[in-house]
BALOBA-1460 file (C-alpha; in Angstrom, 3 decimals):
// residues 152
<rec num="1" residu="x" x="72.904" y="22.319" z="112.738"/>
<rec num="2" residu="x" x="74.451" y="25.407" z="114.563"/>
<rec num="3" residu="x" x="72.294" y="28.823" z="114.528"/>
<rec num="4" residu="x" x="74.246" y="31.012" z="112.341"/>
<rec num="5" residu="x" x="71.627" y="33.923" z="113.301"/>
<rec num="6" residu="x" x="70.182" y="34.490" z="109.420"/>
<rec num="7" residu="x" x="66.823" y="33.578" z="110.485"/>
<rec num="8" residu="x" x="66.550" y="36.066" z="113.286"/>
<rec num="9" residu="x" x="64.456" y="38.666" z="114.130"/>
<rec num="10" residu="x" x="65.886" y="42.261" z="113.479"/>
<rec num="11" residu="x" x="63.795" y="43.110" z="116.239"/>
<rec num="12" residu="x" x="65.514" y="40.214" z="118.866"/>
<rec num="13" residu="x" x="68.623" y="42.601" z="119.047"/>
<rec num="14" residu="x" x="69.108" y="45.541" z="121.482"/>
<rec num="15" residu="x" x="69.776" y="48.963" z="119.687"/>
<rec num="16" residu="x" x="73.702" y="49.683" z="119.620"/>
<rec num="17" residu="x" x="73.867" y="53.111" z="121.525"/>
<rec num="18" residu="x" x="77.151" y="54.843" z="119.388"/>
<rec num="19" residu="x" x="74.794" y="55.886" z="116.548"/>
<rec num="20" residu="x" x="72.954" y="59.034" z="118.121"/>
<rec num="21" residu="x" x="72.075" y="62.842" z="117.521"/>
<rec num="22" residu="x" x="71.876" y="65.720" z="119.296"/>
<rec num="23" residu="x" x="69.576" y="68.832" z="118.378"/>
<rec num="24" residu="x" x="70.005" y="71.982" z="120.748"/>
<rec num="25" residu="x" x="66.846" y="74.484" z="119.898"/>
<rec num="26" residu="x" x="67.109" y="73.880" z="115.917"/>
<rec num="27" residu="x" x="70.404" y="73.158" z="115.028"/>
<rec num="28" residu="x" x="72.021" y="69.821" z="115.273"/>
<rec num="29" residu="x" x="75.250" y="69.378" z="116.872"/>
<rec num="30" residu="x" x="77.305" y="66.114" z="116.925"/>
<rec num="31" residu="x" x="78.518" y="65.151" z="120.289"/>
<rec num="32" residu="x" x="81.087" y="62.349" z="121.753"/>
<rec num="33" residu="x" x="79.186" y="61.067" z="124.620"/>
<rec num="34" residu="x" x="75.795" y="61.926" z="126.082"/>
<rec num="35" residu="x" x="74.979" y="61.313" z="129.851"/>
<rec num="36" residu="x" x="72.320" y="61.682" z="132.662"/>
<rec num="37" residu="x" x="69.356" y="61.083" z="130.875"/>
<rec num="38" residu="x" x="67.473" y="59.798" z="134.155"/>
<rec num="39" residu="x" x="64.929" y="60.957" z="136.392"/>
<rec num="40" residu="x" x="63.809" y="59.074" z="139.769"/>
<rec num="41" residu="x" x="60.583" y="59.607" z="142.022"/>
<rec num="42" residu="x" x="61.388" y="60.848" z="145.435"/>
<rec num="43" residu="x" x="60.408" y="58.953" z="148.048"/>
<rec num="44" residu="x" x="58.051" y="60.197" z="150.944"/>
<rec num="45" residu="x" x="57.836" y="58.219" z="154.306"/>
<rec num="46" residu="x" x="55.006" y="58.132" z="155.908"/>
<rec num="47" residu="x" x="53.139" y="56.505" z="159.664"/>
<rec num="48" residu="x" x="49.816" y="57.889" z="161.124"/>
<rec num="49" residu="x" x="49.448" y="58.178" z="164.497"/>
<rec num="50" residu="x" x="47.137" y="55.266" z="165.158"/>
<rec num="51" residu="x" x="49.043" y="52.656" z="162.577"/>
<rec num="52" residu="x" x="49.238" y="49.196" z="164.656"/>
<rec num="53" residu="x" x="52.488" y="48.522" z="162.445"/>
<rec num="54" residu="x" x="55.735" y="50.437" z="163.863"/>
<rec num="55" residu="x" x="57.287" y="50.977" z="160.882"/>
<rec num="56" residu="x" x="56.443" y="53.715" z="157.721"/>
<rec num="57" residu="x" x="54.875" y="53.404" z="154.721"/>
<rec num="58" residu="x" x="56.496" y="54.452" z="151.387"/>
<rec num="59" residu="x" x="54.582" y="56.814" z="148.680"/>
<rec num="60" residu="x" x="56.141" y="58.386" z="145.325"/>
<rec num="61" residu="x" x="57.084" y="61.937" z="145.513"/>
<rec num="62" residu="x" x="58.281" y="64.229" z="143.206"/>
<rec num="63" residu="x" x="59.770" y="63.583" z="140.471"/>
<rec num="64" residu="x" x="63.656" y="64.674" z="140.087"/>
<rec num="65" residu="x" x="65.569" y="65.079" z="137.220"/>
<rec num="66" residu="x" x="69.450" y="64.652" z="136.639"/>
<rec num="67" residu="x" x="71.205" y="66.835" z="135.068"/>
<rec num="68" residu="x" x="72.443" y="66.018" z="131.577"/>
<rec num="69" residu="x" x="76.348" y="66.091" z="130.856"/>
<rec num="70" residu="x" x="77.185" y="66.430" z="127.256"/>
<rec num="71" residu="x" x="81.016" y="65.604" z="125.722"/>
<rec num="72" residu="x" x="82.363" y="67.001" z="122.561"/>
<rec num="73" residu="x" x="85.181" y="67.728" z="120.403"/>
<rec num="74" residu="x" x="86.512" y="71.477" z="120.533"/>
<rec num="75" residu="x" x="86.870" y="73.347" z="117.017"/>
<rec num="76" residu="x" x="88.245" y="76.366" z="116.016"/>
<rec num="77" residu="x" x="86.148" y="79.706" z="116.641"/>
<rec num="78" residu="x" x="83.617" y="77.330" z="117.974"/>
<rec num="79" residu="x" x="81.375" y="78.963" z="121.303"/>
<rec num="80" residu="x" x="78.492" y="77.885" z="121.248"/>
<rec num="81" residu="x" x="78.803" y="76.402" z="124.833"/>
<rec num="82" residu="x" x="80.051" y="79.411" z="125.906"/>
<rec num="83" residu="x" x="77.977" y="81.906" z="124.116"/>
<rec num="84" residu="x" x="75.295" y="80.400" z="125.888"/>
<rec num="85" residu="x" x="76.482" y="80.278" z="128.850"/>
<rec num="86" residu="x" x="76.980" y="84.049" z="128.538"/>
<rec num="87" residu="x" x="73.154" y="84.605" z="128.279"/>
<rec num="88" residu="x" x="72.931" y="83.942" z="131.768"/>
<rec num="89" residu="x" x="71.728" y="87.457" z="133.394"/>
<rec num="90" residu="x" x="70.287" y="88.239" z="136.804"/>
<rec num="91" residu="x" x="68.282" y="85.078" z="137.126"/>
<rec num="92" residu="x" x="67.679" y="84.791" z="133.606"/>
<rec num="93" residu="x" x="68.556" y="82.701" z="130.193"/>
<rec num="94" residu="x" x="67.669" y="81.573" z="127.386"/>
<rec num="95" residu="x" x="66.015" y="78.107" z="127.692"/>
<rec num="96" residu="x" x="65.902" y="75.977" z="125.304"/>
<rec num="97" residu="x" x="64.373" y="72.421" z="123.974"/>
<rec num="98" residu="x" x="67.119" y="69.532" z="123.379"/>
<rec num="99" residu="x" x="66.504" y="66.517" z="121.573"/>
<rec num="100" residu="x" x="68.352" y="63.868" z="121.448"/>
<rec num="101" residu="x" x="67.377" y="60.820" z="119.294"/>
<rec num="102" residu="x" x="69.091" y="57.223" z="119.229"/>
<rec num="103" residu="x" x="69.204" y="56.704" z="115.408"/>
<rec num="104" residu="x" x="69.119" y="53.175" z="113.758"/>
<rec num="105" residu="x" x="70.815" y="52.292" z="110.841"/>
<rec num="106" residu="x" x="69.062" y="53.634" z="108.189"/>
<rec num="107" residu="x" x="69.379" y="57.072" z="110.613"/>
<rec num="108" residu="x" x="65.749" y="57.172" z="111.495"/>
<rec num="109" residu="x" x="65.172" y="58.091" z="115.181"/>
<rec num="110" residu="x" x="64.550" y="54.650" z="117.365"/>
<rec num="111" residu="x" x="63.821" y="56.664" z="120.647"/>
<rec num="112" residu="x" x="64.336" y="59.961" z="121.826"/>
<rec num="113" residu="x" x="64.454" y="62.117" z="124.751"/>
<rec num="114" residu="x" x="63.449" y="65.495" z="124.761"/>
<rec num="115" residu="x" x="64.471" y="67.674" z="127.574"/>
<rec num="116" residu="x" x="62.324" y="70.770" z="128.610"/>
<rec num="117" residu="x" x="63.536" y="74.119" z="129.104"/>
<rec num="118" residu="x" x="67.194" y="73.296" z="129.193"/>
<rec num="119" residu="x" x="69.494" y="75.806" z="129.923"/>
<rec num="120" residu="x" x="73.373" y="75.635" z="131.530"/>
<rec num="121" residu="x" x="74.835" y="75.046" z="134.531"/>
<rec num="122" residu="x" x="78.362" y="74.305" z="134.243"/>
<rec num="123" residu="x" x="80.827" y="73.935" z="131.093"/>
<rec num="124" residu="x" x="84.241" y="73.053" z="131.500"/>
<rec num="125" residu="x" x="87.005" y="73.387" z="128.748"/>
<rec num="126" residu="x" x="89.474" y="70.945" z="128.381"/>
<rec num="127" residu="x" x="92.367" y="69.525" z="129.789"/>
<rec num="128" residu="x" x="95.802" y="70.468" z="128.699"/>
<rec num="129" residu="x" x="98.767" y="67.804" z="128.655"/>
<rec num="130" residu="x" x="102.362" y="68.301" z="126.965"/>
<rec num="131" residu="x" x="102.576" y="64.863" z="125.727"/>
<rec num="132" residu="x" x="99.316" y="64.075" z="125.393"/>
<rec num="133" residu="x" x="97.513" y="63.306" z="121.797"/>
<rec num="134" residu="x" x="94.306" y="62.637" z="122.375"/>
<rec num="135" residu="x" x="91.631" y="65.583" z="121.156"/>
<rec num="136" residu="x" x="90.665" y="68.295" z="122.922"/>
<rec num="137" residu="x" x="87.330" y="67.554" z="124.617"/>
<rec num="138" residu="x" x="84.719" y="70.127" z="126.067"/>
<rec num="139" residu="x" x="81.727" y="69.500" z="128.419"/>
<rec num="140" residu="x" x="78.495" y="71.201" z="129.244"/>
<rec num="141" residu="x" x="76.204" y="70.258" z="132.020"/>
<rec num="142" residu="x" x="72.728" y="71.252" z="131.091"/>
<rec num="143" residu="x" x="69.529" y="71.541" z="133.747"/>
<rec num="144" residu="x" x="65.742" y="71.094" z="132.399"/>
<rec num="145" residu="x" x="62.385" y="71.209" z="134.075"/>
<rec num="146" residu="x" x="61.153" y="67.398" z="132.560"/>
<rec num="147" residu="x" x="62.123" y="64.507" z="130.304"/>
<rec num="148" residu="x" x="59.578" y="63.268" z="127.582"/>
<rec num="149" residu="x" x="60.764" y="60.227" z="125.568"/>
<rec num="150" residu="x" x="59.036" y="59.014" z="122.768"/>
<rec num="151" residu="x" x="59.890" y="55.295" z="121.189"/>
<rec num="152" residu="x" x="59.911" y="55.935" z="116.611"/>
């Protein structure tokens, strides 16, 4: 008799990634596509003088962060991006936490990532095309000092 998967696990299937949410400081905003939520350990090479082997050792580094690239739909008298980008004075801005949670489908957050001390680096407005008909689309590029990610 063929598997018709009604005696599976819920747990046996991965997490579909389109149902997500976004919460910049305390206000929720709903984004197309959300990007660069990675970090890597830099690697540091490394031979003492009296090593028999001619070749380096590896050890971890520091850790780097990317930054995070954010994609959404522009709306009338909507600035946020740039209102916040505006902040930006003489070295300083406002930094802020952003959360964003991959939801299940009762909506209850599955995992999220929390950036620390975000803040932006570059926005760009959208593209403009006579006979074009798709929406117009808006992106920020935000920096942070650390990812924590916490599994619900």
């Amino acid at each position: 008799m063929a598997d018709d998967g009604s005696t599976q696990s819920s747990s046996a299937w991965p997490i579909p990634k389109f149902y997500f949410q976004v919460k910049w400081d305390s206000e929720v905003l709903a984004f197309q596509e959300v990007s660069g939520l990675d970090v890597e350990a830099q690697v540091i090479e490394y031979r003492h003088g009296d090593s028999p082997e001619f070749s380096t050792i590896t050890m971890p580094g520091l850790k780097k962060y990317s930054n995070i690239t954010m994609k959404k739909g522009v709306f009338k008298s909507d600035n946020k991006f740039w209102d916040w980008f505006n902040q930006i004075k003489m070295n300083t801005i406002k930094r802020v936490p952003v959360t964003i949670s991959l939801l299940d489908e009762t909506g209850a957050p599955t995992m999220v990532w929390t950036a620390i001390n975000a803040w932006p680096t570059k926005i760009s407005g959208t593209d403009l095309k006579a006979d074009g008909n798709e929406a117009a689309i808006e992106t920020i590029e935000i920096s942070h000092e650390g990812i924590t990610i916490a599994n619900g």
